[in-house]
C-alpha positions, 0 to 999 in steps of 0.5 A: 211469516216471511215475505215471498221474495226472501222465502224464494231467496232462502230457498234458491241459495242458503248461503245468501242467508248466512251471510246475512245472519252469521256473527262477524267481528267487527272493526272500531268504528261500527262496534263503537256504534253498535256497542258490541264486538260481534253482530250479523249484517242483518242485526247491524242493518236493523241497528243503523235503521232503529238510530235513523228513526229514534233520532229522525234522521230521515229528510222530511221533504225526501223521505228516501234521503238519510241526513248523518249526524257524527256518529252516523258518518263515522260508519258510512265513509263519511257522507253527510247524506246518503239515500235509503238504497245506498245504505245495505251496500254501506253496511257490507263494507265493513264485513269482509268475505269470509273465505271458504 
């Protein structure tokens, strides 16, 4: 079952969608990470969030706050600490637009 707010995503533009799910070659630093050469946005979004909360990365005093470790800021440009919202846009640096 779908949340609402992605069901009316899909609906409304399907390219928004493929975007999220299509496989993308990947550069050095977020393959090293992920440990494979191709994986969709989404795929590496879930990927970074299951690394935060195995090594508990999240700040306990400001649960909206990630606190990296090396590998983590190998791939988010280096910050030693970035917040929750911040992290998407993160991740979409290292997939380039396709062109069309």
């Amino acid at each position: 079952m779908l949340p609402q707010r992605l069901k009316k995503t899909i609906t409304d533009n399907p390219k928004k969608l493929a975007n999220l799910i299509d496989l993308s070659n990947l550069p050095s630093p977020v393959r090293e990470f992920v440990g494979q050469s191709q994986i969709s946005r989404l795929g590496c979004f879930f990927r970074v969030w299951s690394y935060i909360k195995e090594n508990n990365l999240q700040d306990p005093n400001n649960k909206n706050l990630v606190n990296c470790d090396e590998k983590l800021r190998s791939i988010l440009l280096g910050k030693p600490q970035v917040e929750l919202a911040e992290l998407p846009a993160l991740i979409k640096l290292h997939f380039p637009k396709v062109p069309k």
